[in-house]
N, CA, C and O of each residue as an XYZ file, in Angstrom:
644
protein
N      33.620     40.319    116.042
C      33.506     39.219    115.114
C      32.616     38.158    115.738
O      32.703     37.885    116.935
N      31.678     37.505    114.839
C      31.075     36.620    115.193
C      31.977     35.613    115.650
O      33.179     35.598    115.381
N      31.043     34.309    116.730
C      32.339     33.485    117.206
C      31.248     32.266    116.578
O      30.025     32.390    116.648
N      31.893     31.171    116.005
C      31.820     30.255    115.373
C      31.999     29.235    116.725
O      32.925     29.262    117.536
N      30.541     28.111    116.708
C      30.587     27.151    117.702
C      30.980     25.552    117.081
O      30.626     25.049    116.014
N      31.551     25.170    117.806
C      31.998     23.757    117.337
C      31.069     22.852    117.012
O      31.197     21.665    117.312
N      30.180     23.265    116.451
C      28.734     22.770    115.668
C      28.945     23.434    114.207
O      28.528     22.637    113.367
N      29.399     24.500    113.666
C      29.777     25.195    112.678
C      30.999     24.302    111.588
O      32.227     24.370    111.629
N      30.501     23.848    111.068
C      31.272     22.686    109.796
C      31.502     23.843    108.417
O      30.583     23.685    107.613
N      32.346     24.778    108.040
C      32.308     25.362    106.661
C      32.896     24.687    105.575
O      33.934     24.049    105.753
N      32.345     24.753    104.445
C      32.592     23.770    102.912
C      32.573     25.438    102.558
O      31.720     26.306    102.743
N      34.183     25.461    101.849
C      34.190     26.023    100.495
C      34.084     25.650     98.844
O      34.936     25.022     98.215
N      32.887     26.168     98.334
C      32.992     25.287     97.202
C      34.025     26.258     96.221
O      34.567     27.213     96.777
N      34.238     26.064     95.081
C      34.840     26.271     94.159
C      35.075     27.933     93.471
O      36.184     28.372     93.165
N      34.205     28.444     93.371
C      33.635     29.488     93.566
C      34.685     30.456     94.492
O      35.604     31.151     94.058
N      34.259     30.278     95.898
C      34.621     31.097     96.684
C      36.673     30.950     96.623
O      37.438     31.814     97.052
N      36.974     29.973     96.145
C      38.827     29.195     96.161
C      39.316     30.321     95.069
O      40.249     31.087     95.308
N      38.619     30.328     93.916
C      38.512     30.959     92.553
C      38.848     32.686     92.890
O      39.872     33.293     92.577
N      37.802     33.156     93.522
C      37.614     34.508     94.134
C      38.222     34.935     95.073
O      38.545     36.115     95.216
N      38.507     33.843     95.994
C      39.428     34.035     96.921
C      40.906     34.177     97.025
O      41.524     34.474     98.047
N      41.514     33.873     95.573
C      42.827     33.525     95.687
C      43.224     34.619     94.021
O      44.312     35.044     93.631
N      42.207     34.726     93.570
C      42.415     35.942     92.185
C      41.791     37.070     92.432
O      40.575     37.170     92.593
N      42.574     37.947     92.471
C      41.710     39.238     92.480
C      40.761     39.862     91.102
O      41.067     40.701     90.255
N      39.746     39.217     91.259
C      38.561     39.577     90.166
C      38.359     40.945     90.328
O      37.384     41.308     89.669
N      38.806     41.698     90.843
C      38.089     43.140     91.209
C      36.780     42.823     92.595
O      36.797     42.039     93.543
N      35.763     43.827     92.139
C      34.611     43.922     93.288
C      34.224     42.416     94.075
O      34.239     42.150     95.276
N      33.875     41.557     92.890
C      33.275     41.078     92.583
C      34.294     39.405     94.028
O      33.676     38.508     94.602
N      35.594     39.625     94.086
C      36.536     39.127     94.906
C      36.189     39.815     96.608
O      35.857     38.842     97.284
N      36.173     40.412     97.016
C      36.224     41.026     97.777
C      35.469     39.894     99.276
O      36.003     39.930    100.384
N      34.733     39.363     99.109
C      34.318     38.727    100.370
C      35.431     37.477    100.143
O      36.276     37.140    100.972
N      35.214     36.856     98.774
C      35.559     35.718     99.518
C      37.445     35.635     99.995
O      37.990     34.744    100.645
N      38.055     36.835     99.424
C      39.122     37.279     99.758
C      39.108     37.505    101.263
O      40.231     37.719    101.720
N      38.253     37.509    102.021
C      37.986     38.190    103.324
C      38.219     36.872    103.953
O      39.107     36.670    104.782
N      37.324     35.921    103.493
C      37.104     34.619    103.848
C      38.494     33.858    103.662
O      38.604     32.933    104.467
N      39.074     33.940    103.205
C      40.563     33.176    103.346
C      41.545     34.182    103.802
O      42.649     33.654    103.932
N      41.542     35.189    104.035
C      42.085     35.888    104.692
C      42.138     35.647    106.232
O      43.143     35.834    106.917
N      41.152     35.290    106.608
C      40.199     34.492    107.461
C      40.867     33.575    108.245
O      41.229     33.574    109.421
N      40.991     32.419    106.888
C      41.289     31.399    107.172
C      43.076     31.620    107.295
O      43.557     31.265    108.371
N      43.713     31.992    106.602
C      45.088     32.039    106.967
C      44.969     33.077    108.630
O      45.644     32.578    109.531
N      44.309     34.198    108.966
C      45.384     34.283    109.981
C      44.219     33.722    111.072
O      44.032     34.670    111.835
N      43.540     32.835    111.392
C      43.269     31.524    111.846
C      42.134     31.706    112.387
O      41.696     30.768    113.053
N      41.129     33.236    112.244
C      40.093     33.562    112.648
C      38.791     32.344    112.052
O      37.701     32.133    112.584
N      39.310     31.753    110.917
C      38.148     30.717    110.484
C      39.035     29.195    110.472
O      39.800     28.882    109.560
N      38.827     28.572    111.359
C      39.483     27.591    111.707
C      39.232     26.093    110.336
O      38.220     25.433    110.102
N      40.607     26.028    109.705
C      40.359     25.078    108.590
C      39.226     24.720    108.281
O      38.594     23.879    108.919
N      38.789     25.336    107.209
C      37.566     25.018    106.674
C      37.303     23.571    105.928
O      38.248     22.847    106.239
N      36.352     22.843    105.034
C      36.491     21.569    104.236
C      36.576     22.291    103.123
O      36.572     23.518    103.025
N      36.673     21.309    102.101
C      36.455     22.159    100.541
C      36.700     20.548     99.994
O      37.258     19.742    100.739
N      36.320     20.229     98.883
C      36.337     18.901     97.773
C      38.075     18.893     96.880
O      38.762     19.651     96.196
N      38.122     17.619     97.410
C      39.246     17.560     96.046
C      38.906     17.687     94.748
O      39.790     17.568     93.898
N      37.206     18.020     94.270
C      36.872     18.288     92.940
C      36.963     19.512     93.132
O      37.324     19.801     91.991
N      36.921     20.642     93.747
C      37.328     21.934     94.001
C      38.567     22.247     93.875
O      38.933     23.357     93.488
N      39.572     21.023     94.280
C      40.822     21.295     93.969
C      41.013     21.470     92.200
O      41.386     22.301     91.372
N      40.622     20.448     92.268
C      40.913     20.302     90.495
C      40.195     21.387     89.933
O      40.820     22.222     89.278
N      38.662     21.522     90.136
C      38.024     22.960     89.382
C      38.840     24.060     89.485
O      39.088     24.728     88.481
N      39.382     24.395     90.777
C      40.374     25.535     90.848
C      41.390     25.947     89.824
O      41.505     26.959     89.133
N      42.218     24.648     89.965
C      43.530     24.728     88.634
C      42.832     24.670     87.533
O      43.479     25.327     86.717
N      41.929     24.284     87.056
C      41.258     23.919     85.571
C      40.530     25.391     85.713
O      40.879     25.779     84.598
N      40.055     26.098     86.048
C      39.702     27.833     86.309
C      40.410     28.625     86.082
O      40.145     29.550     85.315
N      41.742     28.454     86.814
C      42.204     29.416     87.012
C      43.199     29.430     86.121
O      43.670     30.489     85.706
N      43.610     28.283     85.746
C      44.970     28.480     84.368
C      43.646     28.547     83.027
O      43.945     27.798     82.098
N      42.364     29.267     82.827
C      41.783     29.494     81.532
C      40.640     30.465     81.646
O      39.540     30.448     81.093
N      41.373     31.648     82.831
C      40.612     32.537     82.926
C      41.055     33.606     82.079
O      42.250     33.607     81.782
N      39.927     34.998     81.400
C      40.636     35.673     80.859
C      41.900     36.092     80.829
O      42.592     35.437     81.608
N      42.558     37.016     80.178
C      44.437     36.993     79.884
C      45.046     37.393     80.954
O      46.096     36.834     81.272
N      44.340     38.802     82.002
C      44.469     39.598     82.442
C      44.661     38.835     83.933
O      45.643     39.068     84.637
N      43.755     38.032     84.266
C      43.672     36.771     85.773
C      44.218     35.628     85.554
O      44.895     35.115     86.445
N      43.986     34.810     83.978
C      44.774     33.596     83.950
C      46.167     33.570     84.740
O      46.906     34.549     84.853
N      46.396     32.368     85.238
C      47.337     31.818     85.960
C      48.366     31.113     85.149
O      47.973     30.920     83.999
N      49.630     30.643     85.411
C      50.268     29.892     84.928
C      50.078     29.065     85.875
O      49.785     29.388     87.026
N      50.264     27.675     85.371
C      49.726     26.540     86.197
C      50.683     26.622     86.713
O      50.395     26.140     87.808
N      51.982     26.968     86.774
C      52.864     27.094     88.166
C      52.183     27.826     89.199
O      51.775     27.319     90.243
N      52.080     28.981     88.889
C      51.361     29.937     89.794
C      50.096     29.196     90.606
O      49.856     29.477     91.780
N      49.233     28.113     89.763
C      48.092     27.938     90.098
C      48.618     26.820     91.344
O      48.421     26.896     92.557
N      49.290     25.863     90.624
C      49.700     24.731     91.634
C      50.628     25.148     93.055
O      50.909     24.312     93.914
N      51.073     26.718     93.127
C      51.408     27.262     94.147
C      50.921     27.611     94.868
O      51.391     27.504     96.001
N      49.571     28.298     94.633
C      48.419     28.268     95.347
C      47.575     27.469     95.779
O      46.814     27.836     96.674
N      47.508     26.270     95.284
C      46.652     25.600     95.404
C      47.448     24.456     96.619
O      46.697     23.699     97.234
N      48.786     24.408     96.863
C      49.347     23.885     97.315
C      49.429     24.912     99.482
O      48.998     24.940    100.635
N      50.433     25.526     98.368
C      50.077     26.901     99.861
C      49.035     27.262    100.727
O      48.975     27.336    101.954
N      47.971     27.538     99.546
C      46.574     28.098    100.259
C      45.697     27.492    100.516
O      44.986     27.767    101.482
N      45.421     26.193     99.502
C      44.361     25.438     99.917
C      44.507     23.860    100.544
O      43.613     23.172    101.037
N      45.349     23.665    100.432
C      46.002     22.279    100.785
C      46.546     22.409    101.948
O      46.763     21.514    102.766
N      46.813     23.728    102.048
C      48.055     23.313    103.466
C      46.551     24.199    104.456
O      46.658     23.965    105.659
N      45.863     24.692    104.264
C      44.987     25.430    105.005
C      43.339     24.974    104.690
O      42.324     25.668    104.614
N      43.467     24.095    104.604
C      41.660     23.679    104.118
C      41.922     22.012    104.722
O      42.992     21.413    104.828
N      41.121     21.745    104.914
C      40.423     19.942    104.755
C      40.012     19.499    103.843
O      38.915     19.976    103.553
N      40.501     18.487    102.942
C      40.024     18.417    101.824
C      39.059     17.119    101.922
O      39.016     16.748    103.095
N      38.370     16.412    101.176
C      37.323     15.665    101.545
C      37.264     15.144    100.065
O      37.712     15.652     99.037
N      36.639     14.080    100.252
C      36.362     12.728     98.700
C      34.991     12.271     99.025
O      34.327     11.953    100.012
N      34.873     12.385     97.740
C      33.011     11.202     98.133
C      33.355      9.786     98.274
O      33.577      9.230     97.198
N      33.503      8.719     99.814
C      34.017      7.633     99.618
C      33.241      6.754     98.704
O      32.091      7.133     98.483
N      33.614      5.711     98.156
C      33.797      4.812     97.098
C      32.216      4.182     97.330
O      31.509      3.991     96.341
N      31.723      3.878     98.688
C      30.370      3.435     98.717
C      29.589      4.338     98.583
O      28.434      3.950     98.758
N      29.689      5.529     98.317
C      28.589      6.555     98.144
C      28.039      6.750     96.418
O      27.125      7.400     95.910
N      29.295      5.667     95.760
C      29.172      6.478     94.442
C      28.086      6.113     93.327
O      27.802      6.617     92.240
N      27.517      4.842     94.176
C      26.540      4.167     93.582
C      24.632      5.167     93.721
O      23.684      5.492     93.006
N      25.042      5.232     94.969
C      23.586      6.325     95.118
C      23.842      7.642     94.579
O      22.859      8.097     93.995
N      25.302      8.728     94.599
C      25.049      9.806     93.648
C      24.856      9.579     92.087
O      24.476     10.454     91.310
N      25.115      8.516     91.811
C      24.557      8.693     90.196
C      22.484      8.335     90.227
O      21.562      8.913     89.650
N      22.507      7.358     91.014
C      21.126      7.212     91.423
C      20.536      8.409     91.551
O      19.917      8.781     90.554
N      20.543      9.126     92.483
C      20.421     10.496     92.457
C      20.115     11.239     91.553
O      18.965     11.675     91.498
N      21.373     11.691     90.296
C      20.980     12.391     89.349
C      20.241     11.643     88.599
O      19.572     12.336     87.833
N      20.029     10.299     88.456
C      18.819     10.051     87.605
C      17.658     10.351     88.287
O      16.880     11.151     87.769
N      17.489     10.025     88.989
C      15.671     10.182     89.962
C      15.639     11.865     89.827
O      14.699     12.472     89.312
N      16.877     12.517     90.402
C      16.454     14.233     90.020
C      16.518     14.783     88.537
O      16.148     15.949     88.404
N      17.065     13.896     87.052
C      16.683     14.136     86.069
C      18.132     15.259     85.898
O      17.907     16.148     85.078
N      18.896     15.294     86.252
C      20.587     15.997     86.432
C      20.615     15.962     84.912
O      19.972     15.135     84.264
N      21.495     17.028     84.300
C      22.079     17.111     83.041
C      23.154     17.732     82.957
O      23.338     18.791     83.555
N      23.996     17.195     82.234
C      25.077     18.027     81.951
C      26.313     18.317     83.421
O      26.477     17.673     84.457
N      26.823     19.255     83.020
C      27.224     19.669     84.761
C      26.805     19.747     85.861
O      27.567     20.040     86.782
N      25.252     19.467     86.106
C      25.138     20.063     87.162
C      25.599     18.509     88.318
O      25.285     18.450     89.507
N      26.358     17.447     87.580
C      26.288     16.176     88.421
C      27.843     16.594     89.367
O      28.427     15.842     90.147
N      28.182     17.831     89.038
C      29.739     18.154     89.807
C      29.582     18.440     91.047
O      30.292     18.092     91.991
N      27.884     19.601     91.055
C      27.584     20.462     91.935
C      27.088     19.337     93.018
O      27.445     19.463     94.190
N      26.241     18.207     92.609
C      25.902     17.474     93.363
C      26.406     16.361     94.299
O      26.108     15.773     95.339
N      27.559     16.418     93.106
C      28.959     15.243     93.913
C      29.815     16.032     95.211
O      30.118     15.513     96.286
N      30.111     17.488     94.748
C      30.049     18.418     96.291
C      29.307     18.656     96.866
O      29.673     19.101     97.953
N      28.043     18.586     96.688
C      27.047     18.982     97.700
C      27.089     18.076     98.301
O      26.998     18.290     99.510
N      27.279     16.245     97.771
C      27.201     14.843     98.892
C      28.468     14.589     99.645
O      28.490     14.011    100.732
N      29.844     15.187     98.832
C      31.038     15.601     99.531
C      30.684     16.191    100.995
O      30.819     15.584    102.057
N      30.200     17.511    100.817
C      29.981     18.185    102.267
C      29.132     17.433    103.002
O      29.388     17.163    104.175
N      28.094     17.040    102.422
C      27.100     16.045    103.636
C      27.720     15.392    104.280
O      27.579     15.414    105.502
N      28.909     14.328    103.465
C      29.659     13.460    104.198
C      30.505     13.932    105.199
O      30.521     13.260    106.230
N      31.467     15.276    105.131
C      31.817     16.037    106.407
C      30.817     16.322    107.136
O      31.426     16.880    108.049
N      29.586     16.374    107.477
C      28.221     16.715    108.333
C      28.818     18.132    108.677
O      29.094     18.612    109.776
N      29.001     18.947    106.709
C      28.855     20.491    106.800
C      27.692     21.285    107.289
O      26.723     20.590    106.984
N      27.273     22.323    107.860
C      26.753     23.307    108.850
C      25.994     24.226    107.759
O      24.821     24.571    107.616
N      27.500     24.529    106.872
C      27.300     26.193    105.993
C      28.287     25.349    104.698
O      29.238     24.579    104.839
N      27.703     25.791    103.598
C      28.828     26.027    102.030
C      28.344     26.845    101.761
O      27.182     27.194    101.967
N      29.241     27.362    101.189
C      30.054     28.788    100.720
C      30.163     28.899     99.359
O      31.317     28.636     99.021
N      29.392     29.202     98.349
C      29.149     29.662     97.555
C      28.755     30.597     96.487
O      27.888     31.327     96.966
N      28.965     30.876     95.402
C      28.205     31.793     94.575
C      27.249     31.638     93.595
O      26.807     32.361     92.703
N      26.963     30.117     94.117
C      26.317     29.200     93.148
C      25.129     29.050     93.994
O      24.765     27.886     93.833
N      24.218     29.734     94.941
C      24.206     29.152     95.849
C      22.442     28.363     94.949
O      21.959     27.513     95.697
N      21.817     28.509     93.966
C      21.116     27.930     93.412
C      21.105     26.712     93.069
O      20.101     26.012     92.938
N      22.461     26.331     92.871
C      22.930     24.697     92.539
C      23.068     23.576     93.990
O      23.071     22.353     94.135
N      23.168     24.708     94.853
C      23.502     23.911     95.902
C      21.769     23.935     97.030
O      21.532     23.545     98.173
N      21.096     24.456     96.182
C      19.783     24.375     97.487
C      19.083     22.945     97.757
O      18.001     23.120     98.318
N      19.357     21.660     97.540
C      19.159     20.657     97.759
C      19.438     20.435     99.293
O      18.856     19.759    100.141
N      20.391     21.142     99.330
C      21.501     20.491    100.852
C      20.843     21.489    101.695
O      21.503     21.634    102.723
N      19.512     22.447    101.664
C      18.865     23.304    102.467
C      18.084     21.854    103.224
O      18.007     21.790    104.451
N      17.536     20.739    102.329
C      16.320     20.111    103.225
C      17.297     19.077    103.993
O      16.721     18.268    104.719
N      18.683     19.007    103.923
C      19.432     18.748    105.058
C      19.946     19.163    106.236
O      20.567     18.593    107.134
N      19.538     20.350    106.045
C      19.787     21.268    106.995
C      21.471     22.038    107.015
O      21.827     22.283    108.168
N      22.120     22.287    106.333
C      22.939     22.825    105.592
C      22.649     24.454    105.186
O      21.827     24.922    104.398
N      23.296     24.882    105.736
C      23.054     26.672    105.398
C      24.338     26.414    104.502
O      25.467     25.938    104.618
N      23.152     27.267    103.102
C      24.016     27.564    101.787
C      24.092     29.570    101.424
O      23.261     30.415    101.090
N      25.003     29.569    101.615
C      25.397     31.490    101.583
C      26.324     31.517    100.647
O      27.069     30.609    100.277
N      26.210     32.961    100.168
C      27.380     33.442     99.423
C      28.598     33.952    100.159
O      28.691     34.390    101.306
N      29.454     33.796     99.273
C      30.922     34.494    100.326
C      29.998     35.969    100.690
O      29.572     35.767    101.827
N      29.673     36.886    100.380
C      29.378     38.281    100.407
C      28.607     38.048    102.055
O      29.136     38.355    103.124
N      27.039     37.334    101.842
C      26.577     36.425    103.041
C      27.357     35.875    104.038
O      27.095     36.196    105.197
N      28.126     35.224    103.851
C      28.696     34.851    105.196
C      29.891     35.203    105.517
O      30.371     34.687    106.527
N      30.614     36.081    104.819
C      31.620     37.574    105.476
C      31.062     38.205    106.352
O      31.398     38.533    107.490
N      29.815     38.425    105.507
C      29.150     39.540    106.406
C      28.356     39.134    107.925
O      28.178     39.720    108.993
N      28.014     37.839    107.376
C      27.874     37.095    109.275
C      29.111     36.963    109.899
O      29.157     37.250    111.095
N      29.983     36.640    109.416
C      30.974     36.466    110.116
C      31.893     37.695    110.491
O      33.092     37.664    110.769
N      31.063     38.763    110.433
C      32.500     39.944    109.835
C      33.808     40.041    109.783
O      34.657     40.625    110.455
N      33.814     39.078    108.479
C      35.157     39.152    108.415
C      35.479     40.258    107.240
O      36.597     40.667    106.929
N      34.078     40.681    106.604
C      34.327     41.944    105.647
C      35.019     43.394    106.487
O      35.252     44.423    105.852
């Protein structure tokens, strides 16, 4: 297994919490690896957004019939797995004036101002790597120097597949 140096900051975004904690079929499989990971302590508490928290439960209790959650179920997980085993992180209160700045000067629409409020989330932990399946939404945080991978990507660096 790769060994992770105390320069190595991981952000899970939303995505990988989603996949990681429902078995989607194939399509689950890394980032299942990746919190697998993280519980038996080979990936040492990762960060992830308290808007990840919330995307999670708002996902996962209105996914098709077959994966939907009961928000008991969801808030059990989300309590267990990601709360008690993640770092969770907030965009503080002085930042909130330049991310809307932001999406105006970058011309943002619609949702994509969620992706960007985690992407300035992780900056503010001075994240390394996020962890994504999005990883198109998140290539801003490349000219920060931020390695953006997919769970599949960084299982597979990490072999934790």
């Amino acid at each position: 297994m790769a060994s992770m140096t105390d320069q190595d900051r991981v952000f899970l975004d939303t995505s990988v919490l989603v996949q990681g904690l429902i078995d989607l079929g194939r399509s689950s499989r890394a980032a299942m690896s990746i919190l697998d990971a993280v519980a038996s302590g080979d990936l040492e508490k990762p960060w992830t957004a308290w808007h990840c928290c919330l995307e999670f439960f708002s996902v996962s209790t209105r996914l098709p019939g077959e994966f939907r959650l009961h928000p008991i179920e969801a808030q059990r997980l989300l309590q267990e797995e990601i709360l008690c085993r993640l770092k969770i992180a907030e965009l503080p209160s002085s930042s909130r004036k330049q991310l809307f700045d932001t999406a105006a000067e970058e011309k943002l629409r619609g949702g994509r101002i969620y992706d960007l409020h985690i992407g300035e989330i992780a900056r503010t932990v001075r994240t390394t790597v996020l962890v994504t399946d999005n990883r198109r939404h998140f290539s801003p945080l490349l000219g920060h120097r931020i390695r953006v991978l997919t769970a599949s990507q960084f299982a597979k660096e990490w072999q934790f597949e």
